[in-house]
N, C-alpha and C positions, 0 to 999 in steps of 0.2 A: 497161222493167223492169230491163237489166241497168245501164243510169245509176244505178237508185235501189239498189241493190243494190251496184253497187260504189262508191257515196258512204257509203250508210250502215256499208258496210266501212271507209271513210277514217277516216268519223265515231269508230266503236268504237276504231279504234288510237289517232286523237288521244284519245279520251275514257280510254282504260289507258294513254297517256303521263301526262297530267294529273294521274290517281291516282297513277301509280307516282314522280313527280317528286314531287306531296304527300307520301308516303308516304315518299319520300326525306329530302325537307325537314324531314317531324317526326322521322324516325330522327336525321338529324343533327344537328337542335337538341337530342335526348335525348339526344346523344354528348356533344354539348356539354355540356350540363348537367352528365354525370355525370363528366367529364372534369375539368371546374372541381370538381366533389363533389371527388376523390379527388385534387386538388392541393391545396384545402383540408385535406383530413385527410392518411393517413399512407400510403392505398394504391398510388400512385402514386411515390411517391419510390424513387429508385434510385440507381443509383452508386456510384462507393465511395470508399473514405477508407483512404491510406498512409501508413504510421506508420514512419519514421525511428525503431528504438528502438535503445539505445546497447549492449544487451547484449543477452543471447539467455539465455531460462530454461534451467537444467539437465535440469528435468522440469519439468509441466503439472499436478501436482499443487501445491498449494498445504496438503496436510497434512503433504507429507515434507521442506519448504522453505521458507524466509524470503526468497527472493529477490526483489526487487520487480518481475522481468521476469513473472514468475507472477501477480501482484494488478493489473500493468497489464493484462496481456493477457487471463487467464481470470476475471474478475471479470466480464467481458462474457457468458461462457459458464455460467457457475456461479451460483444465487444460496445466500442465507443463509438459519437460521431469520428472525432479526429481523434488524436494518441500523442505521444512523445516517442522523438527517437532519445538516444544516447545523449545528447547533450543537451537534452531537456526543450526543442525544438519543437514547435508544434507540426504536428506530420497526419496526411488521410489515414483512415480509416474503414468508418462504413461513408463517409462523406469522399469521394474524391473534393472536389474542391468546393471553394468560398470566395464570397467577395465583400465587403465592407461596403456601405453608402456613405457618399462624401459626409453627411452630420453624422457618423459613426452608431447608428440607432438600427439600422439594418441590418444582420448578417445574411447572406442566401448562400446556401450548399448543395451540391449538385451532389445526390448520393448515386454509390452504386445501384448497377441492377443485375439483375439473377443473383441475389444473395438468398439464399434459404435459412430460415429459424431450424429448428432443430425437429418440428413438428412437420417439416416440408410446405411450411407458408412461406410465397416468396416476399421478403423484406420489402418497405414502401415507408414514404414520408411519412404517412399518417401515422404508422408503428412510431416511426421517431417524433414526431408529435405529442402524440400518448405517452410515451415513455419518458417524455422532458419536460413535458407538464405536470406531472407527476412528481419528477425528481425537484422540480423546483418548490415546490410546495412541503417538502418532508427534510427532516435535518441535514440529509448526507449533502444539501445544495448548500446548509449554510447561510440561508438567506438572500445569496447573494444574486437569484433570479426569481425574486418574488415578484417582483412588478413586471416580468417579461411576460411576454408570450410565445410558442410557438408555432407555425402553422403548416400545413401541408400546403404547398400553389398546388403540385399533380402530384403523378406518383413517384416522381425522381427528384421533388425541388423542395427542398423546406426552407422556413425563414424565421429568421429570430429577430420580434421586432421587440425593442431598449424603449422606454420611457429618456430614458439620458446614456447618453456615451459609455462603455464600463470598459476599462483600460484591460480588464482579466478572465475579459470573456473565454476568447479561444481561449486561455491559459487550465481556466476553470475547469471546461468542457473536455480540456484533454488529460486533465490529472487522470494517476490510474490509481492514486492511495484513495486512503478513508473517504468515501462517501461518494465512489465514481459511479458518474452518471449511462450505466446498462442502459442498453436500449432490450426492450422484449416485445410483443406480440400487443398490438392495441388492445384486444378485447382481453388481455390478464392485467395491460397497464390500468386500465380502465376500472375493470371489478375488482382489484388490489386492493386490502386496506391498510392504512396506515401503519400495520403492526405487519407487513413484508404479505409477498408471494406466496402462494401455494405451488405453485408452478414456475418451476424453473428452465424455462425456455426460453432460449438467447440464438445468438448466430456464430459460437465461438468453436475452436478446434475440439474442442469436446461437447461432448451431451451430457446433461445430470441423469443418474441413472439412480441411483438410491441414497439415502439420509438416516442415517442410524445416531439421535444424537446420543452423545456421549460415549460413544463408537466411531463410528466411520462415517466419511462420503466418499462415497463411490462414482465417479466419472469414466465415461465412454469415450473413445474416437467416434470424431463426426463424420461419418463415409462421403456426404455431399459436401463439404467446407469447400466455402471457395476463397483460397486464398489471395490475398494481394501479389502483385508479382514486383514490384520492389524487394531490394535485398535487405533482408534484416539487419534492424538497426535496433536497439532497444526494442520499443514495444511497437516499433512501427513497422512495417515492407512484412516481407512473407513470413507466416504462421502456420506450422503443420505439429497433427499430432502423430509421432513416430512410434508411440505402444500404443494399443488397444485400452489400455484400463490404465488410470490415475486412481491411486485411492489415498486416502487423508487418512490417515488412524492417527484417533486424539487420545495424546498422552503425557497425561499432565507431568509426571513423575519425570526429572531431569535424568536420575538414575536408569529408568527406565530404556528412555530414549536415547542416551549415552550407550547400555548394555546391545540393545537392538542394532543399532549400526555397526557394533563392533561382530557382531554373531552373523550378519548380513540379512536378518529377519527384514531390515530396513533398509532402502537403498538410499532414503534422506533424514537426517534426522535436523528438525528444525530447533534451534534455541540452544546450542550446547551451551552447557557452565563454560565461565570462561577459563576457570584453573584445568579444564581436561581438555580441551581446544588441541594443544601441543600435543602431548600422549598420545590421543585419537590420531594425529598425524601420521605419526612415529609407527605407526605401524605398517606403513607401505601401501597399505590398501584402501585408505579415506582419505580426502581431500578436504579441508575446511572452506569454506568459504565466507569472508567478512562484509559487510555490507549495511550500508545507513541504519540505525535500529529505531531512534528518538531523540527528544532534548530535552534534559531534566531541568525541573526550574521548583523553584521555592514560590509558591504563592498566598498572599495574603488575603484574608477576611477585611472587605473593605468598607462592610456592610456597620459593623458593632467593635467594641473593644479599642483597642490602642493602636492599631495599625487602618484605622478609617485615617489617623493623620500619617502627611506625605511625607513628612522627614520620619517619622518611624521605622516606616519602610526602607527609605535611605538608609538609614543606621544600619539596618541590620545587613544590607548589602555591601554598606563597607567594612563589617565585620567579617562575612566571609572571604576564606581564602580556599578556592576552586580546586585547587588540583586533589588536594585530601579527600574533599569529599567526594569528586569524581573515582579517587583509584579506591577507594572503600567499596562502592557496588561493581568498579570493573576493572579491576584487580590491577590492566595493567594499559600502560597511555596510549599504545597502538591499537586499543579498542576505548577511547575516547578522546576528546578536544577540547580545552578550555574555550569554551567561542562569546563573543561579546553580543551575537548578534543573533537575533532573532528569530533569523532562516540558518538552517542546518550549514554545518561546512561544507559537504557535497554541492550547494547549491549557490555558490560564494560565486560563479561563473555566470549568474544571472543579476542575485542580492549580494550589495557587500556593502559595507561602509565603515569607518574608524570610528563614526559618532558614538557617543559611549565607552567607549576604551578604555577613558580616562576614570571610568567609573567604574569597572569591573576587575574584581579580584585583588581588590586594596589590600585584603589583610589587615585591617586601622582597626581595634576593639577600642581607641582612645578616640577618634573620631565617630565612629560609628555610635560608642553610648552619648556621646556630646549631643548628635544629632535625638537618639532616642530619648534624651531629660528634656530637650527645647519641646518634645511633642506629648511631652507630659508622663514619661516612663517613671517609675518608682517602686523600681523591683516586683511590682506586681505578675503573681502567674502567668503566662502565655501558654496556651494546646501547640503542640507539632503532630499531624497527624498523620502517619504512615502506613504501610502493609506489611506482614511476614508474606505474602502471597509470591510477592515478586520480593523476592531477596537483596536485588540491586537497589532500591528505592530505599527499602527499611536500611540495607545499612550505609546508604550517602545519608538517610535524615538523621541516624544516630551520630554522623561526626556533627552536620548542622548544630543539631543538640550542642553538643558538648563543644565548639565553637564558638554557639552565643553562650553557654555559660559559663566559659573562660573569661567572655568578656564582663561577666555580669549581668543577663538576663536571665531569666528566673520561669525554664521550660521544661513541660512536663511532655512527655513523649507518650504516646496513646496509639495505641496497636490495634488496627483490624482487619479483618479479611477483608479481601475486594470488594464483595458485593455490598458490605456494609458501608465502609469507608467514601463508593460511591454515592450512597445515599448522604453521609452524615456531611459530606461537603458542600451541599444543597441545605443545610438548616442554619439557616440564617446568626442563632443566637447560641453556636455549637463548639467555636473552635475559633482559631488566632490564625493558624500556618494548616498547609499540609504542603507536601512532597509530591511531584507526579512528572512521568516521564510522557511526554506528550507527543502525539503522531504528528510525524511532517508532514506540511500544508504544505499547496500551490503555491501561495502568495503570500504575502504578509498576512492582509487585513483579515485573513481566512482561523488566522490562531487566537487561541485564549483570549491573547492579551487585549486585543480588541472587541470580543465580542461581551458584551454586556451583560449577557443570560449565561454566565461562564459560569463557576462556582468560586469566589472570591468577588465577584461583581463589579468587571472596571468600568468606572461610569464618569464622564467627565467631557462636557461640550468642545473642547480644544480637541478629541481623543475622537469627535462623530465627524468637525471641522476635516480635519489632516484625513481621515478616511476618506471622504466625501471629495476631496479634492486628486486623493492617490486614483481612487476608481473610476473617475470622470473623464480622466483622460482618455482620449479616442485610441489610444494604441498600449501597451505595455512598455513600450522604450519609450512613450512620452511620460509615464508613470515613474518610471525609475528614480528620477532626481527628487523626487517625492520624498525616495527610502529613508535619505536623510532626516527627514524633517517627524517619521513615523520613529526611527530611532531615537530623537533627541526625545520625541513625547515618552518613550515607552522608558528610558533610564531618569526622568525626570520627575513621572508619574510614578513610576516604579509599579507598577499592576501586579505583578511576580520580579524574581529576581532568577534571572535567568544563570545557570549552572553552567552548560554545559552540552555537549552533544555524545553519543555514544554509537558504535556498531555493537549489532549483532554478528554471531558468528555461528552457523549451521556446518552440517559436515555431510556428505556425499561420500557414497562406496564409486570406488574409481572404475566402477563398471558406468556411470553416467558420464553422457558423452554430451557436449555445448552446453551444460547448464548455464543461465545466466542469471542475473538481479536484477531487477531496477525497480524499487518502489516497493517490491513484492517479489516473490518467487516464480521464475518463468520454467514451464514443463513445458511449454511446446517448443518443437525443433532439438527436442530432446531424447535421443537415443536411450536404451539398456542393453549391453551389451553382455547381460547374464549368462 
């Protein structure tokens, strides 16, 4: 009896090994499985991705600044009404859609719902209300929605109502460069001041998580993001964050940021020189990547001195000859383009026109002084005022220099750091010229050369006409035929003299997997493969 008693005790333990080894075996093939599930998709992926960035933002606002450390960095945190795809297409966002009223003075957008802020507040009109009434009122708008209004109807419907027609409404609203219009949380748009956010809550694939200036910004994966389910196209259709932590380390030092990429301390190093571009390549394990940078132009003080008159300016336009000056800051012509025209050459598939052509990149120092004696020139001194800060800049304004004074103008070149230079182009009774490479805009009217409160001050009733008549049209394809007529003012007028366009070129360890560009640097949908 106790044989059969202590066997069939044997018997029961092997027989609850057996199960619990089963039991084992299917739990870990269900691990498996689900293991493989979520390497396949997005839940899984971790890691993070360090960002080499050349400058460091002022503020984290991108309503009260044009800086491009802002559009790289909080574009990831922040989204838009509507967006851009790939070819520059207006596409939803946090708006599914919109509709126009037949006097073009209405716009209504059906926005999503169940979108969450980053605070777990679910997204609503009156947020995007708050948030656009705000932006319209501080420079990142430009002006160009001072008179609008926008209003919540409920909690899904906003409405933009126009005093008059504006041909670049949606165009505006869906930029993603210098001074896009974030949407964040009413009661931060609200209590905001003027000088940015304290609070950096948005509804984008990441979260802000820490702000070290002059160090780092640290960014989070957003666990609740609800992405669109369109296929990614540019900056529009779906949006995931595939690592855990984004961080930005600001590092001014080119050296620096060249050494870091190549050691792997950095997986992105933004702003390479362009003579080490190649090199960086050659090594098998970095990727460079080229992409729109700015447009350098020559602009004049229109306020005081010799160049208040319009052939002076002419003159000196027909004096230059473009490509020298261009390969002096970027060494070499497959990171720049002689362009005539006022919108970048990336963007030649919306803006394009020949007007002006005939005025750009003469090379004439016999016409060009002929023009500047008719305005009263007589070798008298001229300022050129440039930066060592950005190296590209100071050495396209040293061939300028010596360009016009092959021709015979009579130019003193004056050097200063950024933050001074930005100041001294704002004093009215300071300078002749300076040199600057200027962020791409939306749209024309959105650049320098139009705007009045620039620093060279282009002021002229034909120049508020032609704007007034570009904007007013009810659509942007009825605006276009316009462009012409803003080109002939703008080589006629000459407000600056336009140079040129340039790419930047940043470099990636080829452990990043779908980086992309457009306007700025995209991290979401972006792997590490470390």
């Amino acid at each position: 009896m106790y044989k059969k008693e202590k066997y069939m005790k044997y018997f029961i333990v092997l027989l609850l090994a057996i199960v619990l080894i089963g039991c084992n075996s299917t739990s870990s093939s269900d691990n498996d499985e689900e293991n493989q599930s979520n390497e396949e998709g997005n839940a899984s992926v971790g890691g993070e991705i360090v960002v080499a960035y050349s400058s460091q933002p002022p503020v984290l606002d991108s309503h009260v600044s044009s800086a491009d450390a802002i559009v790289d960095t909080m574009r990831h945190v922040y989204d838009t009404l509507v967006t851009i795809d790939s070819e520059y297409n207006v596409q939803p966002s946090l708006a599914d859609s919109w509709e126009i009223s037949e006097d073009g003075k209405t716009y209504t957008f059906k926005l999503r719902e169940g979108v969450l802020f980053h605070n777990g507040k679910e997204f609503t009109a009156e947020d995007a209300a708050a948030s656009m009434n705000r932006w319209k009122e501080l420079p990142g708008s430009r002006g160009i929605f001072k008179d609008a209004t926008f209003e919540a109807v409920d909690d899904y419907i906003l409405e933009l109502h126009l005093p008059e027609p504006l041909s670049i409404a949606l165009t505006v609203l869906a930029y993603s460069n210098s001074g896009f219009a974030m949407i964040m949380p009413k009661e931060i748009a609200e209590n905001a001041s003027a000088e940015g956010v304290t609070e950096h809550i948005g509804t984008g694939p990441f979260r802000f998580e820490e702000w070290k200036p002059d160090q780092y910004l640290h960014l989070k994966r957003f666990e609740d993001y609800k992405p669109r389910e369109e296929p990614t196209d540019g900056l529009s259709g779906k949006k995931e964050a595939l690592v855990d932590d984004l961080r930005f380390v600001f590092v001014a030092d080119s050296s620096t940021r060249e050494a870091g990429i190549r050691s792997g301390e950095y997986d992105f190093s933004h702003a390479i020189p362009f003579d080490s571009a190649e090199q960086l390549e050659s090594t098998g394990e970095i990727t460079n990547y080229t992409y729109p940078g700015a447009y350098v132009n020559l602009h004049f003080n229109k306020k005081q001195g010799i160049f208040t008159e319009k052939e002076a300016r002419q003159g000196v336009a027909a004096i230059l000859e473009m490509d020298s000056i261009l390969r002096a800051g970027y060494v070499d012509e497959k990171y720049y383009t002689v362009n005539h025209n006022m919108m970048m050459t990336h963007q030649e598939s919306q803006w394009y026109s020949d007007v002006g052509k005939e005025k750009h990149n003469l090379n004439d120092p016999v016409k060009g002084m002929e023009l500047l004696e008719q305005a009263g020139y007589n070798g008298e001194e001229v300022t050129l005022f440039t930066t060592r800060d950005y190296e590209d800049q100071y050495h396209s304004a040293v061939v300028i220099q010596e360009q016009l004074e092959q021709a015979g103008v009579n130019v003193t070149l004056e050097v200063y750091d950024w933050p001074t230079l930005l100041d001294k182009i704002y004093e009215e009774d300071g300078y002749d010229m300076f040199v600057m490479a200027n962020t791409v805009v939306a749209e024309p009217t959105s650049g320098p050369y139009f705007n009045p409160e620039y620093a060279g001050w282009p002021n002229d009733p034909e120049m508020e006409k032609i704007k007034a008549e570009f904007r007013g049209k009810h659509t942007e394809e009825e605006a276009k035929p316009v462009y012409d007529q803003l080109q002939e003012w703008m080589w006629d007028y000459t407000p600056a003299v336009k140079i040129g366009d340039y790419d930047r070129v940043s470099s990636a360890r080829n452990t990043l997997e779908n980086f992309q560009y457009l306007d700025g640097m995209i991290f979401w949908n972006v792997k590490n493969n470390k």
